[in-house]
N, C-alpha and C positions, 0 to 999 in steps of 0.2 A: 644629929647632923642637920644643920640648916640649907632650903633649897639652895642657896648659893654653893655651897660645899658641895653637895649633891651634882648641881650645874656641872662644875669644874670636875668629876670623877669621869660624868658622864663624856663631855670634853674630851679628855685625857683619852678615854676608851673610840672616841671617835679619829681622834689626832693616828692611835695605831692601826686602827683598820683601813683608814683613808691612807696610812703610809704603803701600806703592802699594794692597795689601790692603785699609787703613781709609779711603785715599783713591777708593775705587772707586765709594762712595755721591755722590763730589761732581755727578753731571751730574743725578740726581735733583731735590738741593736747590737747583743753578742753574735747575733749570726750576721748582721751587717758589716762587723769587724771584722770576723773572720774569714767570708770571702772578698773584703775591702771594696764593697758595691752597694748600693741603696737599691739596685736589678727595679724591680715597680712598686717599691712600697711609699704609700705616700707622706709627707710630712702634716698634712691637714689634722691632724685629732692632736698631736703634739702641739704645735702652734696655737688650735685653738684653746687648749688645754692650760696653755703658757700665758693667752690672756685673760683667759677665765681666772688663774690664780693668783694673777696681776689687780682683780678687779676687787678680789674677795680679801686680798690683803689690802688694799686702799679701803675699802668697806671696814676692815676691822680697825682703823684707827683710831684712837684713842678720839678726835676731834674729831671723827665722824658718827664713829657707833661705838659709844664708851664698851669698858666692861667685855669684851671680844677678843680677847690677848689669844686664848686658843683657836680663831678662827683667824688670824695672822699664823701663828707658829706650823700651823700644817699647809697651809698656802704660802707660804714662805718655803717648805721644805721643796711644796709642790713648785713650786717658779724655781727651785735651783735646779731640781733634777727634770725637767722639761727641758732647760737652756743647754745641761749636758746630752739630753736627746737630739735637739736641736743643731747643737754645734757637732758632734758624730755623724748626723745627717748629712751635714753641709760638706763636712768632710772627705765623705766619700763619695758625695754625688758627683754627678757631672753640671760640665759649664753649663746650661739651662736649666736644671733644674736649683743650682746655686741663684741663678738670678730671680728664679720663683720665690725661692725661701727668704732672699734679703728683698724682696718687694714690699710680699707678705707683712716680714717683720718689721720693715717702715712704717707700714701703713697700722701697723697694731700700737707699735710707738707714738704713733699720729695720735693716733684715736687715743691712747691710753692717756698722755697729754693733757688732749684739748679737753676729757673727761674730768681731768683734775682741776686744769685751771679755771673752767667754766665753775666745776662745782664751787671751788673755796672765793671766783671771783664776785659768784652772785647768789653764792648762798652762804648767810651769816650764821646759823644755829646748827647745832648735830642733828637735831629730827630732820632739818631740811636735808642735809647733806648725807644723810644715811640714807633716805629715801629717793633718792636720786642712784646714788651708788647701790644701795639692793633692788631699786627696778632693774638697774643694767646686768648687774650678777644676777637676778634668777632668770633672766633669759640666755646667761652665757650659760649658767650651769644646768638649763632645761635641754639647751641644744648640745651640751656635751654626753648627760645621759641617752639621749635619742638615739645617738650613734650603733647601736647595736638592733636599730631597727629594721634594718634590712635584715639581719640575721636570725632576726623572730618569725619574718616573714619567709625565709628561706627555710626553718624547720619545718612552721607547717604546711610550704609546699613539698617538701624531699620526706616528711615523716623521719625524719634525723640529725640529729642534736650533736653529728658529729665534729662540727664547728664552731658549736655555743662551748664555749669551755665553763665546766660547771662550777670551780671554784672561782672562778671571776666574777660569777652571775652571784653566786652567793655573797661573795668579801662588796660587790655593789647593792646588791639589798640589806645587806647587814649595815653598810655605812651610811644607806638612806633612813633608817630605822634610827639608828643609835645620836643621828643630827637632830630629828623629828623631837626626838625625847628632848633632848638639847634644848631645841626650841622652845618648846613648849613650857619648861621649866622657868626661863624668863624669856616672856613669849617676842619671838624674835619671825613677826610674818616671814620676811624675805627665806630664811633658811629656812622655816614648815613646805612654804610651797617647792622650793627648787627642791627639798630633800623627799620631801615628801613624795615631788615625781618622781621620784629615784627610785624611792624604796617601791612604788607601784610597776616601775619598768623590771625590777630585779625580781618582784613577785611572778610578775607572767612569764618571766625570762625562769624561773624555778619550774611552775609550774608546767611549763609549757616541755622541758627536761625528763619534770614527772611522766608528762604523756606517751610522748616519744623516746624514751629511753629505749623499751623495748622492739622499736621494731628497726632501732640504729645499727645498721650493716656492721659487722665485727670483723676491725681491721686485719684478722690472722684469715678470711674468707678471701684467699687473695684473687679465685676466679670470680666473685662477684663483682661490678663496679659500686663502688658505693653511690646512692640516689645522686649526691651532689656533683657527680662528677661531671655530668654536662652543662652545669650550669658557669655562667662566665664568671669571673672574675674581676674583683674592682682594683684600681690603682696603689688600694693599700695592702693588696693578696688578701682579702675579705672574698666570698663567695656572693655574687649576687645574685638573685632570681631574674630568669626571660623574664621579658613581658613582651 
């Protein structure tokens, strides 16, 4: 089997684990449906997530960055079910927080746009235009892994991991892992570095599981309060730490 083959299995393995990845928000939106409220959760990691997989499927075209067909087809899947996150959001929120989401979305459209036509108006060749287009993806894709850094830093202050969900933490270092290889195989900078911060945030985010597992309040201790329960809460129902 030739590296190219090889590429494409590893692809393939990447495309399913990144699907279970975009599908990880669904119990959120099923409990949104079911009490017909958005209550405080925020649309910000969807949206950004929407143009992150906007950027990464312009990045994979054929007259940008040849040879990339499965880094369209799972950013392609990711832009469709983001836009159903999106539009359930809207749906149920109320009149201001509706006028957030279609600001928001203007302005992603704007940008997404002027990104395009800037690149194909003043850059003639694929290296040029892929490297314009993977500078902007791996900083959309560095700031979408981030997201879970408040909640690393709330483990180690509460000593409990009862927030980090640990299949999530794995299916995201498994998906930074399995790109890396990707990469590598027909070396593709832009996807080593964003994935590769991935797979570094899902390792501490493991490890950090490993440490504190055991001293995580066990939810049937109903007189206990669990560590994190004084701490506030952010817009998206995430747990933040004082400061």
């Amino acid at each position: 089997m030739n590296t190219y083959a090889i590429r494409n299995v590893v692809g393939i393995i990447g495309n399913i684990i990144s699907f279970f990845l975009f599908l990880s928000p669904a119990p959120t939106f099923y409990t949104i449906i079911k009490r017909k409220d958005v209550e405080e959760f925020s649309p910000n990691p969807y949206m950004a997530t929407l143009l992150n997989c906007a950027m990464w499927v312009f990045y994979g075209l054929p007259f940008v960055t040849p040879h990339s067909t499965l880094v369209i087809t799972i950013n392609g899947f990711g832009l469709f079910i983001e836009s159903v996150y999106i539009i359930t959001y809207f749906i149920f929120a109320n009149k201001k927080k509706r006028m957030y989401v279609s600001s928001v979305l203007v302005g992603e459209i704007c940008f997404f746009v002027l990104v395009v036509g800037l690149t194909f108006g003043l850059l003639h060749t694929p290296h040029k235009r892929s490297l314009v287009a993977g500078i902007l993806c791996v900083a959309f894709n560095i700031l979408m892994y981030a997201m879970p850094l408040d909640v690393m830093w709330m483990v180690v202050k509460t000593k409990s991991v009862e927030y980090m969900p640990f299949y999530l933490s794995l299916a995201g270092f498994l998906n930074g892992c399995i790109w890396v290889i990707y990469a590598l195989l027909r070396f593709d900078l832009f996807i080593l570095i964003s994935n590769g911060t991935g797979s570094i945030l899902g390792a501490i985010q493991l490890i950090l599981y490993g440490c504190f597992y055991s001293s995580t309040p066990k939810r049937d201790d109903k007189n206990k309060p669990s560590a994190a329960d004084e701490l506030p809460t952010s817009t998206d129902g995430r747990i933040r730490p004082s400061v």
